[in-house]
N, C-alpha and C positions, 0 to 999 in steps of 0.2 A: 559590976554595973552592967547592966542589961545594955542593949544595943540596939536602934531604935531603928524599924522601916517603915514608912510610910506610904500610901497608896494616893495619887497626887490627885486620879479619878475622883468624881463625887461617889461615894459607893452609899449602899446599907449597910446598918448592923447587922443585918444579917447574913448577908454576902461577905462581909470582914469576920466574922463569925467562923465560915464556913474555912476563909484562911489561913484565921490561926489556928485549923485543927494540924497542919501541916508544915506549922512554926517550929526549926531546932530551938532548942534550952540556950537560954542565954539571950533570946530576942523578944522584944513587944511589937506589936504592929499597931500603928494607926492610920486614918484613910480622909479623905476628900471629905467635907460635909457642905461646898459649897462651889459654883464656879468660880473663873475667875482669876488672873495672876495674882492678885492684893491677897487672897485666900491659898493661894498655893505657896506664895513666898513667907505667909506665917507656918506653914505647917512641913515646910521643908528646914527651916533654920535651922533644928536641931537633930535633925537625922541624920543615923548613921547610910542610911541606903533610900532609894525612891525607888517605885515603881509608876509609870506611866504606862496607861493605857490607848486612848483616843485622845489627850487631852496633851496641846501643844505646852512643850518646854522651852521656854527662850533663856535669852542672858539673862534680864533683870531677874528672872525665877533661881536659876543656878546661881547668880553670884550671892543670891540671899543664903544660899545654904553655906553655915558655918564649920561643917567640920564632915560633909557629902563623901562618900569614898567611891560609890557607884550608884549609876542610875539604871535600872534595867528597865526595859521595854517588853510590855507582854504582850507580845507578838513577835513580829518580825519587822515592819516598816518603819525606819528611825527619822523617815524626812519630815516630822514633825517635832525635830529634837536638834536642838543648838549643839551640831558637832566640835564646830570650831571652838565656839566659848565653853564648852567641857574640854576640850584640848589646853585651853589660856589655863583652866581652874584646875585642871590635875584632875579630873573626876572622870574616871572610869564608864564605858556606858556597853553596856551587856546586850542583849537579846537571846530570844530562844528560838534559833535558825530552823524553817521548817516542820516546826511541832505545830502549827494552824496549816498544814497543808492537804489534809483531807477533811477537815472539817467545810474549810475555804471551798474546796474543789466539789465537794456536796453539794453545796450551799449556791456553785454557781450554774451549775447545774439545774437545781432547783428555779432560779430565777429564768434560765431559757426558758425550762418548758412554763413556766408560767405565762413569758412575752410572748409566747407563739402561740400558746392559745387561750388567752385571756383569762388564765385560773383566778387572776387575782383580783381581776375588775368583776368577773361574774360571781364571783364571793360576796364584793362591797356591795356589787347591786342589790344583791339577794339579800344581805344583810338589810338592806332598805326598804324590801318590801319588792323589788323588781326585779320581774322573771325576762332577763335578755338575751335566751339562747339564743333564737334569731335575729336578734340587734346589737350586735358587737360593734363596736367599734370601726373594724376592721376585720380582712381575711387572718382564720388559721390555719397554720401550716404544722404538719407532723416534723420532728427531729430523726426521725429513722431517716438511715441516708443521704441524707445532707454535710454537706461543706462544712467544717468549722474553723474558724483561723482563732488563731490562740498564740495575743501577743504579750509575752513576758512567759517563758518555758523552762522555771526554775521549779520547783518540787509541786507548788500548785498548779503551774499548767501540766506539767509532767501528769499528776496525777487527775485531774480532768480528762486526759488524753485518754488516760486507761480506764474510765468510766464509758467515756462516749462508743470506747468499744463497741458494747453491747449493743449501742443502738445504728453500727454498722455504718459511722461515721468517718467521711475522709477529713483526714488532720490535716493543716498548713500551721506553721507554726513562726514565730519570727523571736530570735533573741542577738542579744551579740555575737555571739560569739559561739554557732550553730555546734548542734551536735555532730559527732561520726557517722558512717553509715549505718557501723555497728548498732549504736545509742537510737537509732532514726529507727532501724527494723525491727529493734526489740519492742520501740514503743506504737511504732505503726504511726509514725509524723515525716510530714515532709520539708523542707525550709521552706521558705516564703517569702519574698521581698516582698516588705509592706505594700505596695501600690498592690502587688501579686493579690495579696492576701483579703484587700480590702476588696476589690475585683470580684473575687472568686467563691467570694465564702456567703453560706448562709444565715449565719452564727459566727460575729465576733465575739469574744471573749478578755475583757481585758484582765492582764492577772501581773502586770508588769509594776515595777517601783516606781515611786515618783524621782523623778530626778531634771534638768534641766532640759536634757534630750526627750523626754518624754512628754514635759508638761504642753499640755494644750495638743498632743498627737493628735486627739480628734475633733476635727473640727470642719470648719466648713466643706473645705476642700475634700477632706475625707469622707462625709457624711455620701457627699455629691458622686466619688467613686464606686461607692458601695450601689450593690441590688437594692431595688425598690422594695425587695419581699422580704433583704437581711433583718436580720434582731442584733441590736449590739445590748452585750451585758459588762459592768463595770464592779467586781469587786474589788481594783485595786487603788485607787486611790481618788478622790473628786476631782485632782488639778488635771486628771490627764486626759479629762474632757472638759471643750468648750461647751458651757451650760447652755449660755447665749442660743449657739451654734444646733445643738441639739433637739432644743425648743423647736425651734424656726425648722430643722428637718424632719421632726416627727408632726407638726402642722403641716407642712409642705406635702407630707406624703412621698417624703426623697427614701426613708425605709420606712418597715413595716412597724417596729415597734424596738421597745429598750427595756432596760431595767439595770437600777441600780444602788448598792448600796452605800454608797461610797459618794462624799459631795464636794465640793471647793470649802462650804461654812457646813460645820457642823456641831452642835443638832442644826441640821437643817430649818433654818426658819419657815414659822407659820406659813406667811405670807409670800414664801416662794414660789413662783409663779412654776416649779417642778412638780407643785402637788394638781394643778390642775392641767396636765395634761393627758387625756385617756387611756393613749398608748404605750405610758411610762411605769413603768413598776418601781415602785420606792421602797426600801426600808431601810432602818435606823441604825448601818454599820453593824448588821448581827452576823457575818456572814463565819468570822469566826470561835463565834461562841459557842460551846454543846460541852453540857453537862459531863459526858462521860468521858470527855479532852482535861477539863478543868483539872484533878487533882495530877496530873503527868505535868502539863506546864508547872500549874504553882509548885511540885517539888524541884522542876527545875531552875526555877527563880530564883528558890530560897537555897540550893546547891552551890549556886552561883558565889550568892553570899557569902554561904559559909567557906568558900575558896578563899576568899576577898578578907574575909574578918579571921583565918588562921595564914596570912601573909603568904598563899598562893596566888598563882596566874589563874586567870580565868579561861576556861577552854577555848581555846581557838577557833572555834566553830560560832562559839557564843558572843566572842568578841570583838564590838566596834572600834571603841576607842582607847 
């Protein structure tokens, strides 16, 4: 009897397609055709295994599943995932620790230099028919030598850091539980008390989890400590910016500019008043997608698995719950 995983995601057939090219013997896979909990708790019922993407997991969703062994998370960020009521239910819940950490750190990358000098507004205008080299928005500033504070310094800030290299950037960094000096000098970062970091830097970077202590980190108060001329970019998670707050400082003119991929509601609705603001860079939580990452996670997925369905432990790296 075949063993059944499910993708909890809305995907395509042809993206599920593309998954089962890298399915062990013994499994079927099937996926999302629709939002929704009422659509996710019929199509989790009978799985042996879930995988969740961007797509929140609660109790009512898990306790529908009738015989769940693991849920894995492709990616890394589980705070959209009912840890406790998978603790109550005996369901296992996996991830793939650090395998989106260069893709991520590209990616966020990518969005600095865009807030800094309008790559992506001077795109849409143009796309529209208007030429606004000299009617921006607002001033652009180069990323050569400049500040960067980079809060959350686990494998994607870590590796951001080692990018910015190049462009001759001083790191400030902030996590719990600070590195050595050793760890400091090989990657060329310094520690940073938040207030330090907001202060000082030209370029935040958020690359931090969501968790209690972080939700709402930036906000008014912070926006206010920050350079007029900073760019904050957000690939880590939507809660750990106040949107509100955001708004009202990129109108205000308290910084220069943002970008981000990552929202409080996602899909980001139409009518969010994020998409009309000029100095904002938006896109659609892509920051860890790329092609040529893809088949290294999904065999790590489905490794997972196969630990889980021949009565091993799951690796310890990989394991939440």
């Amino acid at each position: 009897m075949p063993e059944t995983i499910v993708v909890l995601d809305l995907m395509t057939p042809e993206r599920a397609d593309k998954l089962r090219e890298f399915l062990p013997e013994g499994f079927v896979l099937t996926h999302g055709t629709a939002r929704g909990d009422a659509h996710m708790k019929e199509i989790i019922a009978e799985a042996d295994y879930a995988i969740a993407g961007q797509v929140g997991v609660n109790r009512d969703v898990l306790s529908a599943a009738r015989k769940l062994k693991l849920l894995h998370k492709w990616g890394v960020g589980v705070d959209n995932l009912d840890l406790d009521a998978a603790r109550e239910l005996g369901i296992r819940i996996a991830r793939t620790t650090g395998s989106n950490a260069v893709p991520v750190a590209e990616f966020a990358l990518g969005l600095t230099l865009s807030a800094l000098r309008f790559i992506s507004y001077g795109h849409a205008e143009l796309k529209k028919g208007e030429w606004r080299g000299g009617r921006l928005p607002g001033e652009t500033f180069m990323l050569s030598g400049k500040t960067v504070g980079i809060i959350g310094f686990g494998a994607i800030g870590q590796n951001l850091a080692r990018l910015l290299k190049g462009f001759g950037c001083t790191i400030l960094y902030n996590k719990r539980r600070p590195l050595d000096a050793v760890e400091e000098a090989a990657i060329g970062a310094k520690f940073a008390a938040i207030p330090e970091l907001l202060s000082h830097s030209d370029v935040i970077s958020l690359n931090c989890p969501l968790t209690p202590e972080t939700a709402n980190l930036i906000d008014r108060d912070a926006f206010r400590a920050m350079k007029r001329t900073a760019v904050l970019v957000n690939v880590a998670r939507g809660g750990v910016v106040a949107e509100a707050d955001l708004i009202e400082a990129l109108n205000a003119g308290e910084i220069a500019g943002a970008a981000m991929d990552v929202f409080e509601t996602e899909p980001l609705p139409s009518d969010s008043p994020l998409l009309k603001v000029e100095k904002l860079v938006v896109t659609p939580h892509l920051a860890a997608i790329a092609a040529d990452n893809f088949a290294p996670v999904v065999k790590r997925m489905f490794a997972n698995m196969l630990h889980v369905s021949r009565g091993e432990p799951v690796p310890e790296h990989d394991l939440v719950v």
